[in-house]
N, C-alpha and C positions, 0 to 999 in steps of 0.2 A: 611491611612484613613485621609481624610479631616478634617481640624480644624474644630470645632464648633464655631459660630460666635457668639463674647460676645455680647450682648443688655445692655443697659442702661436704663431705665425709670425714668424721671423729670416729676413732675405732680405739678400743685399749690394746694394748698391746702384752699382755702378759700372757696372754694365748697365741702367740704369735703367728705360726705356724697359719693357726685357722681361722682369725682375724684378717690375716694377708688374705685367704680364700676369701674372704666373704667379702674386704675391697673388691677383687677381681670379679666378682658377681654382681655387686652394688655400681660399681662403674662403668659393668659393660648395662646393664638396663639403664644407667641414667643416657647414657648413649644412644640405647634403640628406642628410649623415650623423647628424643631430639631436644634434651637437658646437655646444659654442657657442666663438665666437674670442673671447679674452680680453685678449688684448695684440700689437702687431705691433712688430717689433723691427728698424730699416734701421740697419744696418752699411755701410762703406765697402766692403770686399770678404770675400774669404773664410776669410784668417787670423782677423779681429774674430769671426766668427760663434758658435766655440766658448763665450768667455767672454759672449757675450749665450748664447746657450742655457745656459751653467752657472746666470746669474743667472734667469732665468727660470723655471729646476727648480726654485731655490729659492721658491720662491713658493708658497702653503698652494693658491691657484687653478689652477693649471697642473699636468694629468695627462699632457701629452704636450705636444711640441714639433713642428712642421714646418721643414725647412730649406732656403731656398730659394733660389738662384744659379748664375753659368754661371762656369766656368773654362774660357776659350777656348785653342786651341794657338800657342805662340808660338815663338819665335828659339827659343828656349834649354827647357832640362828645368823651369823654374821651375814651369808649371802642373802636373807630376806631383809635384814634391816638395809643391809647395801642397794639390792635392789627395789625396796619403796622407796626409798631415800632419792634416787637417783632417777626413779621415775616419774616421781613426783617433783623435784626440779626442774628437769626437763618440759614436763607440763606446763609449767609455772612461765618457762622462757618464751615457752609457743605463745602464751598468750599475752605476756608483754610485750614480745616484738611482733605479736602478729602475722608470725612467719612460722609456714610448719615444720616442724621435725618427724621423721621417721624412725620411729625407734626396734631396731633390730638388734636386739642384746639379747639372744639365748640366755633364759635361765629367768629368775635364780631358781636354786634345787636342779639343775641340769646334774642329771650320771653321766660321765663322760663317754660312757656308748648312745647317748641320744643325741651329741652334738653332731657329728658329721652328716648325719642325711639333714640337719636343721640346717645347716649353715648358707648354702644355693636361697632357699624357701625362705628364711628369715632375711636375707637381703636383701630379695627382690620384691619381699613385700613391702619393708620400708619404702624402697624406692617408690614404689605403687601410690604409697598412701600420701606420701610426701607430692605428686604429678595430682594425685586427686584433688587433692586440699590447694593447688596451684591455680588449678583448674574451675574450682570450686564456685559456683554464684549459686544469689541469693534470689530463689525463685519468686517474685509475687504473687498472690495469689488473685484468683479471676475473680473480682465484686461484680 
């Protein structure tokens, strides 16, 4: 029988409310995807996120990570530098441990009328892409 593949979920928490949604979304597909959730990880916001997903990879149970939080649009450029910043780490972790991440962080520049119908949709496709990337081989090609 094949392993079942551990999941991780990091989500920030300063959206609290709709974060906790989009656990409840993110944990029940890793579910109907026959992933089991292994640890869940609540962060302050979205700078902390990286360094919980680095600790996380380190872990012999965790084959993959889901990320999950909103960067809403504000005064000033902060939520675009916060969100290259943080997507680009996150990038950076996939490819040193070799282990994928799903990254489901509405935004940045979200109005906070575009988060709720994101919130379901953004979950589960991390989930999706995180099962894909698990699943993943490297075709040959026919000589």
């Amino acid at each position: 029988m094949a392993k079942q593949s551990g999941v991780a979920i990091v989500l920030g928490t300063f959206h609290k409310s709709e974060t906790e949604q989009m656990l409840a979304s993110a944990s029940a597909a890793i579910r109907e995807r026959g992933m089991r959730l292994v640890a869940v990880s609540r962060v302050p916001g979205s700078y902390e996120k990286p360094l919980a997903v680095k600790r996380l990879l380190q872990r012999a149970d965790v084959d993959a990570v889901v990320v999950l939080g909103i960067i809403e649009r504000g005064e000033t450029a902060h939520g675009l530098v916060m969100g290259q910043s943080v997507s680009n780490a996150l990038v950076q972790l996939q490819l040193e441990f070799m282990k994928p991440i799903g990254i489901g962080i509405i935004g940045p520049e979200v109005h906070p009328s575009q988060i709720p119908p994101r919130m379901h949709p953004h979950s589960v496709a991390a989930v999706a892409a995180v099962e894909t990337m698990l699943r993943a081989t490297v075709d040959e090609p026919d000589l």
